[in-house]
C-alpha positions in Angstrom: 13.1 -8.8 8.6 13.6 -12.4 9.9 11.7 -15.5 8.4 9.7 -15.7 11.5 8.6 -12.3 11.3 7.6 -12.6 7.7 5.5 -15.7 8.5 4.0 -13.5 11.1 3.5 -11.3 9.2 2.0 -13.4 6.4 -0.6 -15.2 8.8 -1.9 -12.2 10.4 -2.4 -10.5 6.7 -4.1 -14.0 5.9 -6.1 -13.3 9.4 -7.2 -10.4 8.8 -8.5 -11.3 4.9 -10.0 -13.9 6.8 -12.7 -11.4 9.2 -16.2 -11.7 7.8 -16.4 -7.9 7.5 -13.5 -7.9 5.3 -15.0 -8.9 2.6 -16.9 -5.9 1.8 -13.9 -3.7 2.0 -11.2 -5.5 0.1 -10.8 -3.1 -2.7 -10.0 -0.7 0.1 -7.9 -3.4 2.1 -5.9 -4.6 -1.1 -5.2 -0.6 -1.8 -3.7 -0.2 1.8 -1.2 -3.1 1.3 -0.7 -3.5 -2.1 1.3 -0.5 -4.6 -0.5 -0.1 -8.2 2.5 -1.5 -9.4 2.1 -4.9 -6.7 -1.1 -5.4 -7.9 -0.4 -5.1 -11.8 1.7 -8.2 -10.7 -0.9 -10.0 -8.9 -3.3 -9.2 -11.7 -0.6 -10.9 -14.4 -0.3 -13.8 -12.3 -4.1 -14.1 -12.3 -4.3 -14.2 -15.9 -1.1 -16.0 -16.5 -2.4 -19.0 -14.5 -5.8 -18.5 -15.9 -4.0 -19.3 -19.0 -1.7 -22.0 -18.5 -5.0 -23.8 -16.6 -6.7 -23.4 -20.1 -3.6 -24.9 -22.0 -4.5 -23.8 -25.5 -1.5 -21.5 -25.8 2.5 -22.2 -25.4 4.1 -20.3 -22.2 6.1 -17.8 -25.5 1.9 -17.1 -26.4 1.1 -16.1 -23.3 4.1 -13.9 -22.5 3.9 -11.9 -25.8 -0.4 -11.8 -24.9 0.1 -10.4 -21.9 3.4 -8.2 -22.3 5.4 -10.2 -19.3 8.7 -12.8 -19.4 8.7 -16.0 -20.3 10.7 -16.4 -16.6 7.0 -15.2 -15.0 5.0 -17.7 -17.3 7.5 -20.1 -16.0 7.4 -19.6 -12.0 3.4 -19.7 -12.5 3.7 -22.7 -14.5 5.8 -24.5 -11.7 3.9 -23.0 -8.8 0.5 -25.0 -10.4 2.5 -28.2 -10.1 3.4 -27.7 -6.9 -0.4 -27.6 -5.9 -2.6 -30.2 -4.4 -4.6 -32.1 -7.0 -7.7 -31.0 -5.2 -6.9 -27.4 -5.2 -6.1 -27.3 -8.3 -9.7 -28.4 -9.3 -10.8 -25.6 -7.6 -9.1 -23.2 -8.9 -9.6 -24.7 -12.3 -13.4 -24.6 -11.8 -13.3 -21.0 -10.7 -11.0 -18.9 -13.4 -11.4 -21.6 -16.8 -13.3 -19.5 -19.0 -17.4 -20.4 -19.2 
């Protein structure tokens, strides 16, 4: 597959997510694109950057918590600071523990 036919790709998945009807069927749209196994990854990054936006434990604490490599604690450590500050509120505000 070429670059341009993954960003294809990638925008029409992002289209589709998009449909206001969608959102009452994303379980059943995540299980037609996603394996178990793709979404056991999605679900660790979830929690890994929940974690690293709560900074109470090192990146080792977090891997041995949640059972995955330091290298995965890592690439969602660097992909937070590589977002905009204003997104990163956001997100902050939405998975930071009550």
């Amino acid at each position: 597959m070429s670059a341009h036919q993954s960003s294809q790709g990638w925008k029409l998945f992002l289209k589709l997510l998009k449909e206001p009807n969608m959102q009452a069927h994303l379980e059943e749209f995540f299980d037609l694109f996603f394996t178990s196994n793709e979404k056991m990854h999605l679900s660790a990054r979830v929690l890994i950057i929940q974690e690293l936006l709560e900074n109470q434990l090192t990146q080792r604490e977090i891997a041995e918590q949640f059972n995955v490599s330091i290298s995965q604690i890592t690439r969602g450590s660097n992909a937070l600071k590589n977002t905009k500050h204003s997104f990163y509120e956001k997100l902050a505000n939405h998975l930071r523990a009550p």
